[in-house]
C-alpha positions as CSV (number, residue, x, y, z in Angstrom):
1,X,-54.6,-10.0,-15.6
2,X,-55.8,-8.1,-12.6
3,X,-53.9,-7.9,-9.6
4,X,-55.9,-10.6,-7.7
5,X,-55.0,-13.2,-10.4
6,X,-51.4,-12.1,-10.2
7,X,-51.5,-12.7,-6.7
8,X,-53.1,-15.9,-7.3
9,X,-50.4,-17.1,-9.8
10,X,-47.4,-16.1,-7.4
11,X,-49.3,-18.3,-4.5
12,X,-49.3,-21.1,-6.7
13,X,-45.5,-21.2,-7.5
14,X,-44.5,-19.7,-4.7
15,X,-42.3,-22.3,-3.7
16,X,-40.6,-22.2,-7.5
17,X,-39.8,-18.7,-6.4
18,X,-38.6,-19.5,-3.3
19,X,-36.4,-22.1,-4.9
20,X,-35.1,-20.0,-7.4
21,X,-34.1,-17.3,-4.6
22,X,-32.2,-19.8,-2.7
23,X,-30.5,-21.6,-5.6
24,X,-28.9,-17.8,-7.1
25,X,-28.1,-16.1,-3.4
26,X,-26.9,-20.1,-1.6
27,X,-29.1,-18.3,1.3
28,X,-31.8,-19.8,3.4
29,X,-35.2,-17.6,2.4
30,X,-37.3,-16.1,4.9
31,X,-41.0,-16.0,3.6
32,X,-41.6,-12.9,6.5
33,X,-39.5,-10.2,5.1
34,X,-36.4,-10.8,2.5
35,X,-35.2,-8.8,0.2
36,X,-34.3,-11.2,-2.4
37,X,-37.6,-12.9,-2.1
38,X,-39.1,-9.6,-2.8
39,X,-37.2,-9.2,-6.6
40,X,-37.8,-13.1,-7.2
41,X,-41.7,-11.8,-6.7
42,X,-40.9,-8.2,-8.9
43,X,-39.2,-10.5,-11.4
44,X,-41.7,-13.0,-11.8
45,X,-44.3,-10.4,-12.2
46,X,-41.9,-9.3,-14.9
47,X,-41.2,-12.5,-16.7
48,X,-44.8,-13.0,-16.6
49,X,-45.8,-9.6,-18.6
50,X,-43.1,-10.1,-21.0
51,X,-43.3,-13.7,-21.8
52,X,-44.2,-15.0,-25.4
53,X,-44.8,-18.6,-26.7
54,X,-41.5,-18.4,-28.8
55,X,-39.5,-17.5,-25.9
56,X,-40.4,-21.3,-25.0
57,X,-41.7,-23.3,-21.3
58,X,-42.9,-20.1,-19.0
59,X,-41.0,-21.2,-16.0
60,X,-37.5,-21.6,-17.3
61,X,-37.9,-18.2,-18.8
62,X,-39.6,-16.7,-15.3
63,X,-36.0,-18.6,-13.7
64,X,-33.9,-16.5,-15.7
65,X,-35.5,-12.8,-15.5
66,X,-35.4,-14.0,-11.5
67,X,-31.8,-15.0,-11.7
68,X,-31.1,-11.7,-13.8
69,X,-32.4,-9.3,-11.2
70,X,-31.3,-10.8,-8.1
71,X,-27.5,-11.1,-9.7
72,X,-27.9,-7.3,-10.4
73,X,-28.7,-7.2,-6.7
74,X,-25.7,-9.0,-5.5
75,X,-23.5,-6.9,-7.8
76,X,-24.8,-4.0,-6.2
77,X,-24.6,-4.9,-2.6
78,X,-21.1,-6.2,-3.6
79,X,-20.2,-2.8,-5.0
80,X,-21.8,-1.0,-1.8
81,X,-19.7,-3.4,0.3
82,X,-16.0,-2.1,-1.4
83,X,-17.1,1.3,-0.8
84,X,-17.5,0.7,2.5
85,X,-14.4,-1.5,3.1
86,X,-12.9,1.9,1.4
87,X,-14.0,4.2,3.5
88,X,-13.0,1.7,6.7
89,X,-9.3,1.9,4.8
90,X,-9.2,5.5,4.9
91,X,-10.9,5.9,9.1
92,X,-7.7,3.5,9.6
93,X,-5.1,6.3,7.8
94,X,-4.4,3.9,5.2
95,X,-5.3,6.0,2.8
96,X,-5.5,10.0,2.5
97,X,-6.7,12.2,-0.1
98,X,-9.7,12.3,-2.0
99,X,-12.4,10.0,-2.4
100,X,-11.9,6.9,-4.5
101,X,-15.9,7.5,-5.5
102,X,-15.3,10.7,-7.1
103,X,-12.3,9.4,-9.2
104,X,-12.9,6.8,-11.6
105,X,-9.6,5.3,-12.6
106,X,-8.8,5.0,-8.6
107,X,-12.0,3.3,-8.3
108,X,-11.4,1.2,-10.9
109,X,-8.1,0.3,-9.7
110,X,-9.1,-0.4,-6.3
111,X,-11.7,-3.0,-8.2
112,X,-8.8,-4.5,-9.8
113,X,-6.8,-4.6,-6.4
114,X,-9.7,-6.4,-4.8
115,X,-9.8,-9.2,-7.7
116,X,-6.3,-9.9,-7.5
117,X,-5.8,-9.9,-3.1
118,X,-8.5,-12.9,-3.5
119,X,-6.2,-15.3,-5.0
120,X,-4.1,-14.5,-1.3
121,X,-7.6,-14.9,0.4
122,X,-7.4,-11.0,1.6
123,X,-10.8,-9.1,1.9
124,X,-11.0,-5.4,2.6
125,X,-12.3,-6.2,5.6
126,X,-9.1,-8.4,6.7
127,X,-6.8,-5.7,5.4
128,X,-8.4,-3.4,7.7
129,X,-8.0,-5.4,11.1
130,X,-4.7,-6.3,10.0
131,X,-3.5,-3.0,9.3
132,X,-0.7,-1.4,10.8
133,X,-2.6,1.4,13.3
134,X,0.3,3.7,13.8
135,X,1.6,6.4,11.2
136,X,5.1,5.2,11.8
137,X,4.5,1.5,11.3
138,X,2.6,2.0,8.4
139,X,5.4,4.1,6.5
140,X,7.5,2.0,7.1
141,X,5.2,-1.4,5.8
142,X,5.0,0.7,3.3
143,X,8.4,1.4,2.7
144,X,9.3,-3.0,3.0
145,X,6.1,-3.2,0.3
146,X,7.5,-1.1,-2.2
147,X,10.9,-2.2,-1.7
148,X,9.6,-5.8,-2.3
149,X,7.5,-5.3,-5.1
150,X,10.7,-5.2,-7.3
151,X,12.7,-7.9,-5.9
152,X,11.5,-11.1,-8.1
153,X,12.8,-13.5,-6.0
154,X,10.2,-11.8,-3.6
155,X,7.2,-11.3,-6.2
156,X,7.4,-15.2,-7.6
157,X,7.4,-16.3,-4.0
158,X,4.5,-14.3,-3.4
159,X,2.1,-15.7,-6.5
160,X,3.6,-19.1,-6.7
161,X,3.4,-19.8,-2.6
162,X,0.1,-17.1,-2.0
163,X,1.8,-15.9,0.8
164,X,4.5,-13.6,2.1
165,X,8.1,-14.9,2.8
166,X,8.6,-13.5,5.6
167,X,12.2,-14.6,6.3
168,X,13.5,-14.0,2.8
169,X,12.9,-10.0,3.1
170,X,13.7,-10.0,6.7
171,X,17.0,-11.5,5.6
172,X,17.3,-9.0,2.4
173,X,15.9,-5.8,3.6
174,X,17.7,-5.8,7.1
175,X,14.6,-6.0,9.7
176,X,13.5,-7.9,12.2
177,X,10.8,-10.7,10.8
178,X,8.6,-9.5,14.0
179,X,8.5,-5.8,12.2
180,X,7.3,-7.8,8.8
181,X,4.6,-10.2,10.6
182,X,3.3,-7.6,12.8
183,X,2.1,-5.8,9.3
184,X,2.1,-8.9,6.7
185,X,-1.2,-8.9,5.1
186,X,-0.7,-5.0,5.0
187,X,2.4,-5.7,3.3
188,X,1.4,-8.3,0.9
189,X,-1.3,-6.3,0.0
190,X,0.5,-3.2,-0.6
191,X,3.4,-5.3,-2.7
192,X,0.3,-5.9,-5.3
193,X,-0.1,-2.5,-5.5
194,X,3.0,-1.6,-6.9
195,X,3.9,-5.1,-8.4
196,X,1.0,-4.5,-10.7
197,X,1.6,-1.1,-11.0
198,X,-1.8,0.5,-10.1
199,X,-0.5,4.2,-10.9
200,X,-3.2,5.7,-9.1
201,X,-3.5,3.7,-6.0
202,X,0.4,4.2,-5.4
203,X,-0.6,8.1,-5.8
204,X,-3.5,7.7,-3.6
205,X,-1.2,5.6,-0.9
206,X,1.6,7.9,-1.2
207,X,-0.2,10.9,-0.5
């Protein structure tokens, strides 16, 4: 098939493509310039040199190479947005030392930490605004975190309620509950760290 023909094959299922853009991103497609439309295309170039009678009804099997390469895609773009929510964390002083890219079992740490703050509905990018902005404040968040991350009272709070009791380590670690909800997604989200016992991060945090 010469290039004219493929073109002439994408025109007609165009709108298959298009629909099969939408249904794996849940994003309204621009036919001007997209990115995702632009693998669908790739991909259904793809499915369409590699497809063989056995492998069944072309355009479920054309849906699935698209699906595959724009899920790679997402992956990616999710991957490229930790990084940068990381390297917002350390601009903020959260974090000092070296960088989480160069050291795989911090990176894959801070991968696990980002799985287990969406059952509290924290992002990267929340735990950035909300994080304490002076040195002092955030020692000592960090100080209430670690502190609570062995008090089960406080931990089973924490995962059965998905959020932090504020009063109950006011009351228990002797400060005000303004000092703790000035700081508490930082908190929370540091209380994980150690809770779960993410060796590395607690280096990296610590540092």
């Amino acid at each position: 098939m010469n290039n004219n023909d493929m073109d002439n094959l994408i025109k007609q299922h165009y709108g298959f493509i298009i629909k099969s853009t939408s249904d794996v991103t849940g994003k309204y497609v621009s036919a001007d310039s997209d990115l995702y439309l632009s693998i669908a295309m790739e991909a259904f170039q793809e499915a369409y040199h590699r497809y063989e009678l056995d492998k069944g009804p072309f355009l479920p099997f054309a849906k699935l190479v698209i699906k595959s390469r724009l899920y790679n895609q997402l992956k990616k773009e999710q991957k490229d947005k930790q990084v940068a929510s990381i390297d917002e964390l350390e601009e903020q002083g959260i974090f000092l030392g070296e960088d989480p890219e160069n050291d795989n079992p911090l990176k894959e740490e801070i991968i696990e930490w980002a799985k287990e703050l969406q059952q509290f509905s924290i992002t990267f990018e929340h735990l950035v605004e909300s994080s304490p902005k002076h040195r002092d404040t955030r020692i000592r968040a960090i100080d209430i975190s670690e502190k609570s991350s062995s008090d089960g009272e406080v931990t089973g709070f924490i995962y059965e309620k998905k959020r932090l009791p504020i009063r109950l380590i006011s009351t228990k670690q002797n400060v005000t509950e303004k000092i703790i909800k000035g700081s508490k997604v930082f908190i929370l989200s540091i209380i994980v760290v150690f809770y779960k016992k993410y060796e590395q991060l607690i280096l990296w945090i610590k540092r």
